[in-house]
MDAnalysis code that builds the backbone (N, CA, C; Angstrom):
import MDAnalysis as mda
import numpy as np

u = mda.Universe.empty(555, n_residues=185, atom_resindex=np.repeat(np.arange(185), 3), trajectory=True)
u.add_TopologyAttr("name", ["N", "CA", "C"] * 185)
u.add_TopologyAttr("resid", np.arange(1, 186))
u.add_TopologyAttr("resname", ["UNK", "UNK", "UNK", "UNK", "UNK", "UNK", "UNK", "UNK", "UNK", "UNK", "UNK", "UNK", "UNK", "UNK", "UNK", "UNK", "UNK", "UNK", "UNK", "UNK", "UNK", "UNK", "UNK", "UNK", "UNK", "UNK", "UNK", "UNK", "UNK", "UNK", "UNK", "UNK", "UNK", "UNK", "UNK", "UNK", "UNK", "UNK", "UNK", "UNK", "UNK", "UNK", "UNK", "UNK", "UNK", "UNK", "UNK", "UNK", "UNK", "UNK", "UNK", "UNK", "UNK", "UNK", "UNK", "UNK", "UNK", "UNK", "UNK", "UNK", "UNK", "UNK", "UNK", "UNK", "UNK", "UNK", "UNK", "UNK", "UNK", "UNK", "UNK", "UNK", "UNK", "UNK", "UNK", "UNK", "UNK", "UNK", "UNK", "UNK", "UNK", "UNK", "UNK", "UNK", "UNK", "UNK", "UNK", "UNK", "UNK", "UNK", "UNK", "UNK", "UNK", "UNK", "UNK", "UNK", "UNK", "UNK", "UNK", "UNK", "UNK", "UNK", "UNK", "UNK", "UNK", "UNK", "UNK", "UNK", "UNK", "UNK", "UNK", "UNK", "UNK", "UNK", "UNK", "UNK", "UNK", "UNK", "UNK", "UNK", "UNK", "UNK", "UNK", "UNK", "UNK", "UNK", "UNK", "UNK", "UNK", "UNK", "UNK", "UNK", "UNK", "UNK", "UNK", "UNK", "UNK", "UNK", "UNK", "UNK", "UNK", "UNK", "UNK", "UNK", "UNK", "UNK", "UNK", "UNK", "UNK", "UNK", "UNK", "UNK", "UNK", "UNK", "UNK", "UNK", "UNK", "UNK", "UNK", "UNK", "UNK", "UNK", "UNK", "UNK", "UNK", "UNK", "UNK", "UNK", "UNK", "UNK", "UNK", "UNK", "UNK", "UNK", "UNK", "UNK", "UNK", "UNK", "UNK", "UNK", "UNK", "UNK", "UNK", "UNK", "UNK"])
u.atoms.positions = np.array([
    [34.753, 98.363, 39.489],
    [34.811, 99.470, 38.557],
    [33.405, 99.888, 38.191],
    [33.410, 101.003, 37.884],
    [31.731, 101.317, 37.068],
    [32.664, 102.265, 35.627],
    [30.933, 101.940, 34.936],
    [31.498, 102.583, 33.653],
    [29.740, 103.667, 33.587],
    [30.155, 104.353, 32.899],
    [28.813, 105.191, 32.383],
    [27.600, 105.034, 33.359],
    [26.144, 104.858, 33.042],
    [25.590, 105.114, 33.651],
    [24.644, 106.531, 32.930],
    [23.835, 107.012, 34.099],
    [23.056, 108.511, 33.249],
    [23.148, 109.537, 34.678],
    [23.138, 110.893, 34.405],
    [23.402, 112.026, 35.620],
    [21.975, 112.421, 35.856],
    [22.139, 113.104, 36.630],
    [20.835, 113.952, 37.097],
    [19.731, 114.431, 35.754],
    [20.566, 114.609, 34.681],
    [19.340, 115.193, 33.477],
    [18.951, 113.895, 33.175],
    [19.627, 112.396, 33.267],
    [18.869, 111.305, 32.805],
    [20.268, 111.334, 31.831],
    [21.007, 112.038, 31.183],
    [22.046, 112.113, 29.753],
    [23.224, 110.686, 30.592],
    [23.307, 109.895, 28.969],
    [24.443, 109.296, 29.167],
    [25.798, 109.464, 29.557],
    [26.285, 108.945, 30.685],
    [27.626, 109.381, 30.354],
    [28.785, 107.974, 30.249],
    [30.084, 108.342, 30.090],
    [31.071, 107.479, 29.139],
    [32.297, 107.334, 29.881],
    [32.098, 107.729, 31.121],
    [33.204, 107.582, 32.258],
    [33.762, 106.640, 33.176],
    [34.953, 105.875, 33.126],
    [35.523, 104.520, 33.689],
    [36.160, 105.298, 34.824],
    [35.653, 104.397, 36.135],
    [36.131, 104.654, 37.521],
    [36.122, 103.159, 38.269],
    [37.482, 103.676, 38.880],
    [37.992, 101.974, 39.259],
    [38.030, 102.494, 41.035],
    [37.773, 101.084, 41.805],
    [37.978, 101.369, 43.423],
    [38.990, 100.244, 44.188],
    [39.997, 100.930, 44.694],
    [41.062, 100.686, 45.286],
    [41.192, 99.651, 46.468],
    [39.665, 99.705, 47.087],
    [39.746, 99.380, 48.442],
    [39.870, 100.656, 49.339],
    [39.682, 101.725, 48.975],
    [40.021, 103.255, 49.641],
    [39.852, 104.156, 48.946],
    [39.585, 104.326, 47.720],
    [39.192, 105.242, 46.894],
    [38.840, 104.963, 45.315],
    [38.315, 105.928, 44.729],
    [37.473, 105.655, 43.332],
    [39.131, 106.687, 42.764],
    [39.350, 106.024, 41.509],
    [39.697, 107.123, 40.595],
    [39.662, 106.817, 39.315],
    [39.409, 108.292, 38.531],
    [38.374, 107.873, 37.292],
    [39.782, 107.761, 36.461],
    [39.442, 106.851, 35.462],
    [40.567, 106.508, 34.546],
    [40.563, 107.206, 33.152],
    [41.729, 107.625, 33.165],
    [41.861, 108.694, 31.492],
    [41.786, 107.589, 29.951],
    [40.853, 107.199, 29.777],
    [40.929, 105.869, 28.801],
    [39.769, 106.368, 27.599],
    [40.064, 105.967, 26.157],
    [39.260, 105.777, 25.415],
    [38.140, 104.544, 25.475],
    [36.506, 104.676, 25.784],
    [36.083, 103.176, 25.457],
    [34.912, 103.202, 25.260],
    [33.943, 102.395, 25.407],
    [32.376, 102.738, 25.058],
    [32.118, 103.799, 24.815],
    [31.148, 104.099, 23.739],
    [30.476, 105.550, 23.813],
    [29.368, 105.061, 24.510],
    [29.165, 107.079, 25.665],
    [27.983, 107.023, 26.311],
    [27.034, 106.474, 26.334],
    [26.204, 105.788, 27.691],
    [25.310, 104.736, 27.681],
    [24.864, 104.489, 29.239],
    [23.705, 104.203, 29.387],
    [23.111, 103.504, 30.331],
    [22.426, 101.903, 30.308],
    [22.931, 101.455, 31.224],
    [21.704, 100.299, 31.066],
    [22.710, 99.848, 30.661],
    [24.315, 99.402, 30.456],
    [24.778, 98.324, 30.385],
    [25.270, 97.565, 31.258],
    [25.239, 96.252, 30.772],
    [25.692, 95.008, 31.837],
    [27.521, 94.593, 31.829],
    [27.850, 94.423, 32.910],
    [29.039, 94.122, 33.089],
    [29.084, 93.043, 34.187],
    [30.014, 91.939, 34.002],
    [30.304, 90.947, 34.677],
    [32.086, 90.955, 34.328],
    [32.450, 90.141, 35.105],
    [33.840, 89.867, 35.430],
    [34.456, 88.722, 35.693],
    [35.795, 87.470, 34.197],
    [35.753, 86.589, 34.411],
    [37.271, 86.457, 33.792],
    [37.429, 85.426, 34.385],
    [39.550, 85.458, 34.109],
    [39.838, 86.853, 34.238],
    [39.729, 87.714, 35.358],
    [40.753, 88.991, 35.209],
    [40.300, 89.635, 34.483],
    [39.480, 89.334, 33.348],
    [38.356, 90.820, 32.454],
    [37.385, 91.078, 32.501],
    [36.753, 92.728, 32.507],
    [35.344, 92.993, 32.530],
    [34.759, 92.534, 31.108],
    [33.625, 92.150, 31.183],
    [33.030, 92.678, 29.947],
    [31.575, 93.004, 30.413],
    [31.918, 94.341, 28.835],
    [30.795, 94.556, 28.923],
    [30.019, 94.710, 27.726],
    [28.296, 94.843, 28.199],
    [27.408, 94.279, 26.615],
    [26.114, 95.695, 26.574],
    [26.064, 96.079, 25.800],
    [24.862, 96.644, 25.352],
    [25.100, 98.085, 26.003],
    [23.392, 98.490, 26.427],
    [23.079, 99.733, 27.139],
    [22.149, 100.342, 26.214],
    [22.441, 101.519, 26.326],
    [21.195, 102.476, 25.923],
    [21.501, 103.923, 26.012],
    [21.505, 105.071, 25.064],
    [21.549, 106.208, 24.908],
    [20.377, 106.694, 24.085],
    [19.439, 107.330, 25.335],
    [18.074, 107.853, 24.419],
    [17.194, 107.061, 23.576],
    [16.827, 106.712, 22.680],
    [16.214, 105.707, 22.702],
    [17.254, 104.367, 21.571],
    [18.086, 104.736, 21.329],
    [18.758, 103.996, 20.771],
    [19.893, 102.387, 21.899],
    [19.396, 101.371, 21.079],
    [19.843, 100.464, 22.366],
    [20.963, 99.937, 21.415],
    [22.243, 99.648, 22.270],
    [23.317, 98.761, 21.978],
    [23.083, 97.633, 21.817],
    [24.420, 96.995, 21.009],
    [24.789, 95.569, 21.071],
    [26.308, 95.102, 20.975],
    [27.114, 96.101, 21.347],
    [28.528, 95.997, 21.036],
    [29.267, 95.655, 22.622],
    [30.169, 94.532, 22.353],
    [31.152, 94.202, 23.569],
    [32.018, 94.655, 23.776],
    [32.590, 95.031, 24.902],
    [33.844, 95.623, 24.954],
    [34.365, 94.953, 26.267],
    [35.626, 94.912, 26.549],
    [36.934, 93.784, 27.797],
    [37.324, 95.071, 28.071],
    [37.752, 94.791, 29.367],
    [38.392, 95.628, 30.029],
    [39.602, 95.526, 30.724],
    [40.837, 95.202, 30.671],
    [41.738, 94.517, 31.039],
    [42.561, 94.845, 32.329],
    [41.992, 95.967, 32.884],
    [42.749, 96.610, 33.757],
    [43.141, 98.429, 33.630],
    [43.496, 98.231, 32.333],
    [44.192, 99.540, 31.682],
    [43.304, 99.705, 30.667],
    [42.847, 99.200, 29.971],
    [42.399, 99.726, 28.168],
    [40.810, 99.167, 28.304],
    [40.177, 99.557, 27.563],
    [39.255, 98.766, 26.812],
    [39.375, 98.789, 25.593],
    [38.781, 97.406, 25.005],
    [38.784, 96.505, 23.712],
    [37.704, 96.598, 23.073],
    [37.019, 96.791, 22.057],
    [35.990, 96.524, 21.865],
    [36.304, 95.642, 20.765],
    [35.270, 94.287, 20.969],
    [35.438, 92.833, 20.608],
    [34.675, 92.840, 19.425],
    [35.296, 92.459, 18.328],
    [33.854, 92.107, 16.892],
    [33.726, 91.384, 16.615],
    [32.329, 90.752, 17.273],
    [32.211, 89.748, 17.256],
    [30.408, 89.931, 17.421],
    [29.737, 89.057, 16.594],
    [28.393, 89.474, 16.579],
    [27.833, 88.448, 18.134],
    [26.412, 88.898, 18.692],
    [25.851, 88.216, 19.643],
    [24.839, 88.429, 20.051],
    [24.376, 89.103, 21.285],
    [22.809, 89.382, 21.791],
    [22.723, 90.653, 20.912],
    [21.045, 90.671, 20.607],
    [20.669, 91.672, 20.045],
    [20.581, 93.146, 20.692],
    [20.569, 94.042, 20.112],
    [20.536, 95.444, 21.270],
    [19.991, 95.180, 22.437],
    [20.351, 95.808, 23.479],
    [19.532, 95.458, 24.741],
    [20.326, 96.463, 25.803],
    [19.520, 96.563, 26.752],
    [19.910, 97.326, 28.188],
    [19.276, 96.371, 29.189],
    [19.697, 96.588, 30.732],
    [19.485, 95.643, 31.665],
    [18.829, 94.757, 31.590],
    [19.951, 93.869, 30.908],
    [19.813, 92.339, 31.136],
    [20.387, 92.185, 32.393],
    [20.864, 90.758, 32.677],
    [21.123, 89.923, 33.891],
    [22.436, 89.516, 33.000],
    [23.717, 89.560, 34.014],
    [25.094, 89.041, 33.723],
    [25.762, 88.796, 34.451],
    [26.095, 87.622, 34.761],
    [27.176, 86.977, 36.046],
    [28.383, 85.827, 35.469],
    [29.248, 86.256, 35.742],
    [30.250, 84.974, 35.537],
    [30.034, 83.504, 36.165],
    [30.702, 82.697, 35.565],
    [29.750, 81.190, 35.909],
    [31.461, 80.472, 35.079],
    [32.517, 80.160, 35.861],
    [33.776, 78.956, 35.574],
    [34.060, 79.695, 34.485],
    [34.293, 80.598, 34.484],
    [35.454, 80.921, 33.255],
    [34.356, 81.781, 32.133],
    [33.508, 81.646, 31.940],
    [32.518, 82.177, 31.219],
    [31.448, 82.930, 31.564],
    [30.574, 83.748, 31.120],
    [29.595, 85.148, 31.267],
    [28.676, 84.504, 30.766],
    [27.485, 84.180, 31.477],
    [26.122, 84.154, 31.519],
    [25.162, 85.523, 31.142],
    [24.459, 85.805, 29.714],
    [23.649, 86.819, 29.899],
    [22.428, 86.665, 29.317],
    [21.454, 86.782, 30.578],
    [20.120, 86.633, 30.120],
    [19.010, 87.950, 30.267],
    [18.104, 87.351, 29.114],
    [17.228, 88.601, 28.713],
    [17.624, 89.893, 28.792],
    [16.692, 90.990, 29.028],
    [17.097, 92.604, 29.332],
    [15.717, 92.944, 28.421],
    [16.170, 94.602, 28.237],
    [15.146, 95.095, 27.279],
    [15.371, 95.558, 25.851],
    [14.796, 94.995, 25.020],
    [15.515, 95.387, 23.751],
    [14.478, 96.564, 23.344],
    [13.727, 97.305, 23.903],
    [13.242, 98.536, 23.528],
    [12.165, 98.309, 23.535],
    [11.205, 97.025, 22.863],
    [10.121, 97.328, 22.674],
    [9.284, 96.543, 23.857],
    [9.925, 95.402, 24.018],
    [9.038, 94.514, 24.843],
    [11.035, 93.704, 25.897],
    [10.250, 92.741, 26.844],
    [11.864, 92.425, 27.247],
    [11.927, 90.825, 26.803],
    [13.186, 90.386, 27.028],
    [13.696, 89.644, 26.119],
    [13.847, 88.064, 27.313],
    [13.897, 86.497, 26.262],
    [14.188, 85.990, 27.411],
    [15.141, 85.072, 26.738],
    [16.547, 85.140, 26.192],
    [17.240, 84.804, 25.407],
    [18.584, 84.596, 26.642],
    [19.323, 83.621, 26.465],
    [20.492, 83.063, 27.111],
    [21.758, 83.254, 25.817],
    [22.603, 83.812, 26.737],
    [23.814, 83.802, 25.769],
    [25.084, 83.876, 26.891],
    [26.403, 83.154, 26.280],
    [27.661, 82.667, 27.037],
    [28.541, 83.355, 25.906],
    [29.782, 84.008, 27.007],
    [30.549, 84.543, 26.519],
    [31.712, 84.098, 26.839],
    [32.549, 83.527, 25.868],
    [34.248, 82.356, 26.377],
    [35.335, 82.680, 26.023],
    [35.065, 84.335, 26.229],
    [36.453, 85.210, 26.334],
    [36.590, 86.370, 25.060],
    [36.114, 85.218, 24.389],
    [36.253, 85.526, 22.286],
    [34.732, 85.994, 21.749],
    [33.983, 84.820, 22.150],
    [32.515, 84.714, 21.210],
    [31.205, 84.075, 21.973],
    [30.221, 84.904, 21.352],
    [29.069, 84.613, 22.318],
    [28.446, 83.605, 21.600],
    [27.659, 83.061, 22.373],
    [27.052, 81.438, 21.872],
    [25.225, 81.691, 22.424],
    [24.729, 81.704, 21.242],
    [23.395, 81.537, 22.163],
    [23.004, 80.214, 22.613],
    [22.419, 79.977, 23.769],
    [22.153, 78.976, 24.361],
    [20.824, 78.271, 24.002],
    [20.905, 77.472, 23.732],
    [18.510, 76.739, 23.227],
    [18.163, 75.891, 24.344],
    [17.896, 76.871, 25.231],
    [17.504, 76.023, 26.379],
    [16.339, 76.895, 26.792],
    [15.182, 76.046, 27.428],
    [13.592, 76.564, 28.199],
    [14.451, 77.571, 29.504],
    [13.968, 78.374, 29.985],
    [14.701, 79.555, 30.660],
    [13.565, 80.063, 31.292],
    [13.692, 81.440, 32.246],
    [12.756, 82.031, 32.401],
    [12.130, 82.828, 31.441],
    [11.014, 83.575, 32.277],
    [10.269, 83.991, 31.195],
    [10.983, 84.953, 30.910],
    [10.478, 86.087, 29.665],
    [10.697, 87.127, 29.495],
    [10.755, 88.237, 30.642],
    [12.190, 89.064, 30.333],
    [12.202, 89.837, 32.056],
    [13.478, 90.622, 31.525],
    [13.062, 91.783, 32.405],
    [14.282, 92.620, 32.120],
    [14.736, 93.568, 33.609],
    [15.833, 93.863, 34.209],
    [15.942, 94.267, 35.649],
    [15.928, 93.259, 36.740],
    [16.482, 92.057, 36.149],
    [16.148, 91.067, 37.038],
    [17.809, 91.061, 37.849],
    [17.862, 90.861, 39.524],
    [18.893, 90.405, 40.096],
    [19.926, 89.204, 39.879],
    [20.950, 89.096, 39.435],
    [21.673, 87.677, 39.752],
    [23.002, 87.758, 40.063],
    [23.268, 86.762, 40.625],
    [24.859, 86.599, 41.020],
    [25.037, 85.233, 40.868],
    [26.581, 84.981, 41.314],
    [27.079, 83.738, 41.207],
    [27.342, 83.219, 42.679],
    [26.751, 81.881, 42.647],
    [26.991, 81.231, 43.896],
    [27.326, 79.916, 43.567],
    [28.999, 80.014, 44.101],
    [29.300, 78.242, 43.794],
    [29.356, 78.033, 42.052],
    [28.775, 76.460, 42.276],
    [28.492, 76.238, 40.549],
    [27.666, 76.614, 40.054],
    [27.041, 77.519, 40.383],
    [25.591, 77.980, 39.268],
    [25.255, 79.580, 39.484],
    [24.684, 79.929, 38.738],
    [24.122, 81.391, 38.704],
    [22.830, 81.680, 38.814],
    [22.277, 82.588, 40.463],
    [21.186, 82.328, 41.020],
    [20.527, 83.945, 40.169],
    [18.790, 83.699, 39.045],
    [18.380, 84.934, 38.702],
    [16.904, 85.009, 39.904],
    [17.089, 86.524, 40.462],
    [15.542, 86.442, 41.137],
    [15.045, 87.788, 40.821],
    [13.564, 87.478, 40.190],
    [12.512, 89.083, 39.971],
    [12.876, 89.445, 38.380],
    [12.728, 90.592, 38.822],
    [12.779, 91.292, 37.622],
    [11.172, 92.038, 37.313],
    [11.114, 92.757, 36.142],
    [9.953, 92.414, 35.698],
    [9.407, 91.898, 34.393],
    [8.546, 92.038, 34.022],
    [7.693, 90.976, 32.934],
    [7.405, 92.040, 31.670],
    [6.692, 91.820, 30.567],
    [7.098, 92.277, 29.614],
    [5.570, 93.356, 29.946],
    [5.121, 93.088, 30.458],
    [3.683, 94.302, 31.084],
    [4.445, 95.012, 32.463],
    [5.176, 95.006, 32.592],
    [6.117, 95.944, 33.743],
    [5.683, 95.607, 35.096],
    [5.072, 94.665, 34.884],
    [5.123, 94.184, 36.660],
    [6.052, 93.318, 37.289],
    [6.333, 93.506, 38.471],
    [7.588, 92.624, 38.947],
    [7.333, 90.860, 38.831],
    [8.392, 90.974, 39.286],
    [8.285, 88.901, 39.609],
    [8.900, 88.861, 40.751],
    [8.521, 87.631, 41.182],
    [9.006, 86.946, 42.192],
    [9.926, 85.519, 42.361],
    [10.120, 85.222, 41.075],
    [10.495, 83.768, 41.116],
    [12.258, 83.814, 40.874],
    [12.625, 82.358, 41.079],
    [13.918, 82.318, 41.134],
    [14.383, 80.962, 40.167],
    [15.796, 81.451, 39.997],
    [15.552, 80.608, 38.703],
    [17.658, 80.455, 38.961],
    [17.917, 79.320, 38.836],
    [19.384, 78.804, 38.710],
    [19.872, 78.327, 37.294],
    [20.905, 78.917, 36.707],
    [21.769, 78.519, 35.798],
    [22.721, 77.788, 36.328],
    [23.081, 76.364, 35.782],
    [23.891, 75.350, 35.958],
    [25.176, 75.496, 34.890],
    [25.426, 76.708, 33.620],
    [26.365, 76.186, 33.238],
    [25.779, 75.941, 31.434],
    [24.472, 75.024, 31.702],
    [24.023, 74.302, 30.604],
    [22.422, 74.187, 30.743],
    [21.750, 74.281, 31.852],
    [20.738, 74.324, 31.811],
    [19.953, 75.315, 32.982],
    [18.727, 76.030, 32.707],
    [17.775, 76.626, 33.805],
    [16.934, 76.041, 34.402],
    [16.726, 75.982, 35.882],
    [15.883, 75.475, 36.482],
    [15.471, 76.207, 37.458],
    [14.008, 75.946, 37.528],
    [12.937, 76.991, 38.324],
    [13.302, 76.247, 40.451],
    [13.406, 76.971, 40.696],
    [12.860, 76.523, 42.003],
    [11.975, 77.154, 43.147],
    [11.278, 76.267, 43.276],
    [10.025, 76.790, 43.844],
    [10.236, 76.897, 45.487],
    [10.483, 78.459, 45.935],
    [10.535, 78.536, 47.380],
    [9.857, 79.760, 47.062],
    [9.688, 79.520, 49.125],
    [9.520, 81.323, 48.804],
    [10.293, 82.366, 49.411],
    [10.717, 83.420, 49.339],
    [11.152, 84.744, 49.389],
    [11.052, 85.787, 49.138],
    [11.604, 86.503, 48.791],
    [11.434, 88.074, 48.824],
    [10.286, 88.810, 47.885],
    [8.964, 89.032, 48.013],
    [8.130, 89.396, 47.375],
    [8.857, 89.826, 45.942],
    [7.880, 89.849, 45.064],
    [8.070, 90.343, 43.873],
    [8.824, 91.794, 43.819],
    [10.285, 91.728, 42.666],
    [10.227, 92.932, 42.868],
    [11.541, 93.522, 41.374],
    [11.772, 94.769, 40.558],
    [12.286, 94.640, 39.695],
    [13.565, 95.758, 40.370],
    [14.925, 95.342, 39.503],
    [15.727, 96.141, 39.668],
    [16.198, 96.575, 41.333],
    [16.390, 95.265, 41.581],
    [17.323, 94.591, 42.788],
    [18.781, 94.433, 42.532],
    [19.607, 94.357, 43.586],
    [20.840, 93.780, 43.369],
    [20.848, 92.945, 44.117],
    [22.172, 91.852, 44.067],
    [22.457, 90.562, 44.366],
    [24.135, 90.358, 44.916],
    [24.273, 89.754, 44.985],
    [25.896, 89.380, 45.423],
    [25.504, 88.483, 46.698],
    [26.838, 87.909, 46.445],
    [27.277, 86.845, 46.966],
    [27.635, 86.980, 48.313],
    [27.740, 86.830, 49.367],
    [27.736, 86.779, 50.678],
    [29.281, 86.396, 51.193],
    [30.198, 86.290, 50.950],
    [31.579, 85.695, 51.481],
    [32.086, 85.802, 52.479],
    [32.709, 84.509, 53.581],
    [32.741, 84.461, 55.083],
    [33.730, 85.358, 55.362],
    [34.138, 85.588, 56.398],
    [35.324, 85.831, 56.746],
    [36.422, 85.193, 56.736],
])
């Protein structure tokens, strides 16, 4: 599914479109107001989604997506923000850093259907536009950039409960990548 996003003038828009396997069709639904820059992941059968951005004003409100409706959840959690990093990880939503407007953020937070939990764990650095997906048991983040807008290069695994750096090398530095998971035939 995609939701919102910004058009050719850069303007938010507030539009849910779902894909079939053969076609997009946009869904007649009340839900987020207009926004860019929000994160959505997908876990037990629901989207959620967190934040974004309309002009210079940044979100912090959740909303589920169940198929048919969206929900919007009240429930307090990450502070305003637009592209962060969000991947499902066993039943629960992993979301780290993004940009909260002024500088970017490097804050961990889990979402368990109901309520977000911030996490107090050493993490990467501050970064916002960074790639991740889920592979297996853990959630792989790579790049992004840094709070002076230059890219990164490093890679960094969520276990669940803790971050850990690992040191290889790959794909030069770079921000506002995508990711996914590779699945056999």
């Amino acid at each position: 599914m995609i939701f919102g996003g910004s058009d050719f003038d850069f303007s938010p828009l507030d539009d849910t479109w779902t894909w079939d396997g053969a076609a997009w069709t946009q869904q007649d639904v009340v839900g987020p107001s207009p926004r860019a820059g929000a994160i959505m992941a997908s876990a037990n059968g629901t989207v959620v989604l967190f934040g974004g951005v309309a002009g210079e004003q940044f979100m912090a409100d959740t909303w589920t997506w169940d198929g048919t409706l969206w929900t919007e959840r009240s429930t307090s959690g990450p502070s305003p923000r637009s592209v962060a990093a969000m991947a499902a990880l066993n039943g629960t939503v992993v979301l780290f850093g993004g940009s909260g407007g002024v500088s970017a953020l490097s804050d961990t937070w889990t979402w368990d259907g109901t309520t977000w939990t911030q996490q107090s764990v050493v993490g990467p650095s501050a970064r916002e536009n960074a790639a991740v997906a889920t592979l297996g048991d853990s959630v792989v983040l790579f790049g992004g950039e840094d709070t002076s807008g230059a890219p990164l290069g490093d890679t960094w695994i969520w276990d669940g409960a803790t971050w850990s750096e690992r040191l290889v090398s790959g794909p030069p530095p770079r921000s506002a990548a995508t990711m996914a998971l590779v699945a056999g035939p």
